[in-house]
C-alpha positions in Angstrom: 3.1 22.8 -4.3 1.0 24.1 -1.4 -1.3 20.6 0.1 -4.9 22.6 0.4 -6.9 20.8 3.5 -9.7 17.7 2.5 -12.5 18.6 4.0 -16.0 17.0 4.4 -19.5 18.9 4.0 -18.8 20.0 7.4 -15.5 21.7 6.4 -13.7 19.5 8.7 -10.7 17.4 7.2 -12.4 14.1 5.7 -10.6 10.8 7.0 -6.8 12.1 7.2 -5.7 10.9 10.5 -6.9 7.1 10.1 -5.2 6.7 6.9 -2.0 8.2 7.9 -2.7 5.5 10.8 -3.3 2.7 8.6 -0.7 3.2 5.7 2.0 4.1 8.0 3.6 0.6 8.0 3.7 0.9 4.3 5.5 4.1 4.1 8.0 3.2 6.5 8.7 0.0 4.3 9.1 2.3 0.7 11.8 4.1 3.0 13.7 1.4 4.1 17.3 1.3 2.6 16.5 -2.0 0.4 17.7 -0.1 -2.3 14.4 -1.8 -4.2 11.1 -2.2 -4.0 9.3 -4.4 -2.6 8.3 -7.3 -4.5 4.3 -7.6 -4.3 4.5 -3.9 -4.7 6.6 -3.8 -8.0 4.1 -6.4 -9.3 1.2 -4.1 -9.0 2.6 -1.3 -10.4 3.7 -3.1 -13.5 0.0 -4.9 -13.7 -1.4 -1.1 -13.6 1.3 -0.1 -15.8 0.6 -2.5 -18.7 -3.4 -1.5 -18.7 -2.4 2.2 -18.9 -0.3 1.8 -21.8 -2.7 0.0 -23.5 -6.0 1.7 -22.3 -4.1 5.7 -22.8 -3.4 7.4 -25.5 0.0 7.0 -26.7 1.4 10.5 -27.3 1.9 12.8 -24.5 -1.5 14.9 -23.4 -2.7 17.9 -21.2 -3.4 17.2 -17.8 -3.3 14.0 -15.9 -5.0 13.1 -12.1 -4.5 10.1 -9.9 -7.3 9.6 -7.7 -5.1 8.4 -4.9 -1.5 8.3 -4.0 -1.2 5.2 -2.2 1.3 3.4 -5.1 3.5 6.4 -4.6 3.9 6.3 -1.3 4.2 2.7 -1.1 6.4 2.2 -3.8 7.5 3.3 -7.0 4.0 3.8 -8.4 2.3 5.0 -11.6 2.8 8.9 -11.7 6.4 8.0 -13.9 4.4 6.3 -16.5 2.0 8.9 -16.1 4.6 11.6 -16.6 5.2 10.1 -19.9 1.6 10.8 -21.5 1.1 14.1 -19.8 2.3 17.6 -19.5 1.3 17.7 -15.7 0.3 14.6 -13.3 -1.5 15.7 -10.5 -1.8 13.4 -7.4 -5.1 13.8 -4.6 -5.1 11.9 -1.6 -6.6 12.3 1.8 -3.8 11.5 4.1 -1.3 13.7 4.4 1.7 11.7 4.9 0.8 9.5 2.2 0.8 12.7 -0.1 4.4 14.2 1.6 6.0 10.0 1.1 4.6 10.7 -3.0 5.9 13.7 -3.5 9.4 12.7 -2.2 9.2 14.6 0.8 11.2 12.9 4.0 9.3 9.5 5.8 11.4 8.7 8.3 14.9 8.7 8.3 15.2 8.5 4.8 14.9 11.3 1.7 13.1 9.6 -0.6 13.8 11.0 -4.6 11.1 13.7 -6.0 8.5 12.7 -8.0 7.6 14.3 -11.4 3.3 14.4 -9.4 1.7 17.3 -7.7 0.0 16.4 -4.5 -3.2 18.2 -3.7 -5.2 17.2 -0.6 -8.8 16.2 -1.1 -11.8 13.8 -0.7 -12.2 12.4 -4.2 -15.8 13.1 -3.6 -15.2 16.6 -3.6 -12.2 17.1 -5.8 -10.9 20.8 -5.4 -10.6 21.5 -9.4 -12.2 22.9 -12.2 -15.1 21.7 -14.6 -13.1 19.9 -17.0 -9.5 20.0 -15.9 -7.9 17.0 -17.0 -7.5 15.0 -19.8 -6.9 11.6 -18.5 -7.9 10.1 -15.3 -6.7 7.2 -13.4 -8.3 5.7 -10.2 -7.0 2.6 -9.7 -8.7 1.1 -6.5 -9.5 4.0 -4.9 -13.3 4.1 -5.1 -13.8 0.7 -3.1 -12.7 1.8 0.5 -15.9 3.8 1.1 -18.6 2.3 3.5 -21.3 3.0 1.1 -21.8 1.9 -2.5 -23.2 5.5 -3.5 -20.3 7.5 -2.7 -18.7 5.0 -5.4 -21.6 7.0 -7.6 -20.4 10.3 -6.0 -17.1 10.4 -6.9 -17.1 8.9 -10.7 -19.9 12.0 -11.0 -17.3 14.1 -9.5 -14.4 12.6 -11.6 -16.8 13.3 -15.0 -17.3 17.2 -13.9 -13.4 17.8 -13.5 -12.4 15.3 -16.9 -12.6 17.7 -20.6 -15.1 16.6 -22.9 -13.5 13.5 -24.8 -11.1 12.9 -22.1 -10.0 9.4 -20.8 -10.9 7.7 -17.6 -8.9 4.3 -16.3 -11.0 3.2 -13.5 -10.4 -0.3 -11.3 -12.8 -1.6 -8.6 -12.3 -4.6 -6.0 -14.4 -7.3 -7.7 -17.0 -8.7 -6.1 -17.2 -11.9 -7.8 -14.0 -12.8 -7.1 -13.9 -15.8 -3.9 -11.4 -13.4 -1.5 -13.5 -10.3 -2.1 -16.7 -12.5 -1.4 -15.5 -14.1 1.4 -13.7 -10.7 3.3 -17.7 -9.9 4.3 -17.8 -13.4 6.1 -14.3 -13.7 7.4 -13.1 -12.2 10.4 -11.2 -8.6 9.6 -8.7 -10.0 12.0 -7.6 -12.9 10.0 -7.6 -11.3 7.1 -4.8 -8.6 8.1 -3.0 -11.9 10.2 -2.7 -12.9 6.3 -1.3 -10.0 4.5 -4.7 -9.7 2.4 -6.8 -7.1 4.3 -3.9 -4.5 6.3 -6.4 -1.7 5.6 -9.9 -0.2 5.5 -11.7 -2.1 2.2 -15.4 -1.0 1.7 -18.4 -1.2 -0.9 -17.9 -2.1 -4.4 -19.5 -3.0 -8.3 -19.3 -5.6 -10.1 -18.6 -4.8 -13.8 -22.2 -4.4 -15.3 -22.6 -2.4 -12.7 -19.9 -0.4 -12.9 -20.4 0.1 -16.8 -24.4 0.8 -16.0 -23.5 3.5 -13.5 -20.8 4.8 -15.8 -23.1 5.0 -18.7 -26.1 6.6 -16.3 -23.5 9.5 -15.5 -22.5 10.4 -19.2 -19.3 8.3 -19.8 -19.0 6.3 -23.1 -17.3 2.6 -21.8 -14.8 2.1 -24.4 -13.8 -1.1 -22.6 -13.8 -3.1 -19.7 -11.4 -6.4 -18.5 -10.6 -7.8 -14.9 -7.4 -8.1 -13.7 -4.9 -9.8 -11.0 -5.5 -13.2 -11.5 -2.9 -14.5 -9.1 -3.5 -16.5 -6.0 -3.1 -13.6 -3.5 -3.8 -15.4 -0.3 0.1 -17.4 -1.8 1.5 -14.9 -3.7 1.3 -12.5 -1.1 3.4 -14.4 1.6 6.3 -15.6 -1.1 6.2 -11.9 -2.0 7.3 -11.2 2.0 9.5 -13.7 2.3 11.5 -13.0 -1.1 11.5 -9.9 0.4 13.5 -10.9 4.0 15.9 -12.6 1.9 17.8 -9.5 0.9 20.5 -9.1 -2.1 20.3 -12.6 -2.9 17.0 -13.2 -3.6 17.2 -10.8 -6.6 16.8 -13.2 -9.3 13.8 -15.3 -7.3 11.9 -12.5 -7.3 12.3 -11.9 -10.9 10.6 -15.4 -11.7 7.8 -14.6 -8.7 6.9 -11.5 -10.4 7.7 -13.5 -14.3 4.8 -16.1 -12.8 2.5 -13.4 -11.2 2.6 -11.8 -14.4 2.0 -14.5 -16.8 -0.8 -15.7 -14.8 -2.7 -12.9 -16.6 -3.3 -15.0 -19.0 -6.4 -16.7 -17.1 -8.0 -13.4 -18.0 -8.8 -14.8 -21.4 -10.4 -17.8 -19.8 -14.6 -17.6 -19.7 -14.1 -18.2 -16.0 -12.0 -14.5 -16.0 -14.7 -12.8 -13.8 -13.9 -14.6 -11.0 -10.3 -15.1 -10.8 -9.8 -11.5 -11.2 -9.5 -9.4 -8.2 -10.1 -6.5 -9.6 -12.7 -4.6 -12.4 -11.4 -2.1 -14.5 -13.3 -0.1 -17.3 -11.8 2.4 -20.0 -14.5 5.2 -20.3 -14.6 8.3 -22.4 -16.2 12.0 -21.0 -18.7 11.8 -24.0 
């Protein structure tokens, strides 16, 4: 489908050209020929994947929107599982080759297979739909990458006007009680992309009572809240890449990586959960 321009209050187009900058490396690694993904990648998606099916509804309903597009473009992403519980998924991002790479249009040299999500282009702040659109609504890490903490406010008000009465909302935040995303605001930016754990533009965030307070002040219902990623990024990360380099043969390594990365979900049962987790994430209902 047609990708309608993002545009800021000024009606010019809102951040487009530094993304595409920044996420470029990414897209040219989903492209590559590996013939799989890549293994810190396929983690996240089946973290996010195993929230969804037990935070969404399990029969297949309406309308669907993913605040971002990022997991498409970077790998093989949630808009598949999404397909699953909804009769449309609907995909809004603000770079425009991140939106063409989830779709399944060409990046690079390499045709990448179309996905069953319909890319529109558009600030999340400003979403270009209807009151009341969608039925469920997932925004996995796409609300902390803005300088300021109230367009965090913005966009869930935004994300309430287009979500129907008793819809579903699956939001995660960066969280801030966790030591890495403490210690980014004290540690150089440089570093932090020399280690694999800041390659892009991170900004403001909430911790969970705030996110569940701000929620609550906007008219959503918190039906439940957890933290998640408990694994040691700043090691996990690097074994990810170089699992990756190994090729063919580092098939089944990668299986007990991701086996390990996974199980260490576990700690999110532990009382010391708020802070191992590296991200927020709240279940809300469009009361």
């Amino acid at each position: 489908m047609p990708l309608p321009p993002a545009t800021s209050p000024s009606g010019r187009v809102a951040g487009n050209d530094s993304w595409d900058r920044q996420l470029a490396p990414f897209i040219a690694a989903a492209g590559a020929p590996t013939g799989r993904p890549a293994t810190w990648r396929d983690f996240c998606d089946r973290l996010h994947i195993n929230l969804l099916q037990r935070w969404l509804p399990p029969t297949t309903t309406g309308r669907a929107l993913k605040t971002d597009l990022f997991d498409e473009a970077a790998g093989e992403g949630l808009s598949e599982f999404l397909a699953q519980r909804a009769d449309q998924v609907v995909g809004t991002d603000v770079s425009l080759a991140v939106a063409r790479a989830a779709t399944g249009a060409a990046t690079g040299a390499v045709d990448r297979p179309t996905r069953r999500v319909d890319a529109t282009l558009c600030d999340v702040r400003r979403l270009a739909f209807a009151d009341g659109s969608f039925d469920i609504v997932v925004s996995n890490s796409t609300l902390d990458h803005f300088a300021l903490r109230s367009d965090i406010t913005v966009a869930l008000a935004e994300i309430h006007r287009v979500t129907r009465p008793g819809g579903v909302l699956v939001v995660t935040l960066d969280n801030p009680r966790h030591p890495l995303v403490a210690a980014r605001t004290l540690l150089p930016a440089r570093l932090l992309r020399a280690l694999g754990l800041q390659p892009y533009y991170v900004g403001a965030t909430m911790s969970l009572p705030r996110l569940v307070a701000t929620l609550e002040s906007l008219g959503w219902v918190v039906d439940d809240t957890t933290t998640m990623m408990h694994t040691l990024r700043v090691a996990a990360i690097p074994a990810c890449t170089r699992l990756d380099r190994v090729g063919p043969g580092g098939t089944a390594a990668r299986r007990r990586l991701t086996a390990v990365m996974l199980a260490s979900e576990l700690l999110g049962r532990l009382p010391t959960r708020q802070f191992t987790g590296h991200y927020v994430a709240v279940k809300a209902v469009r009361a």
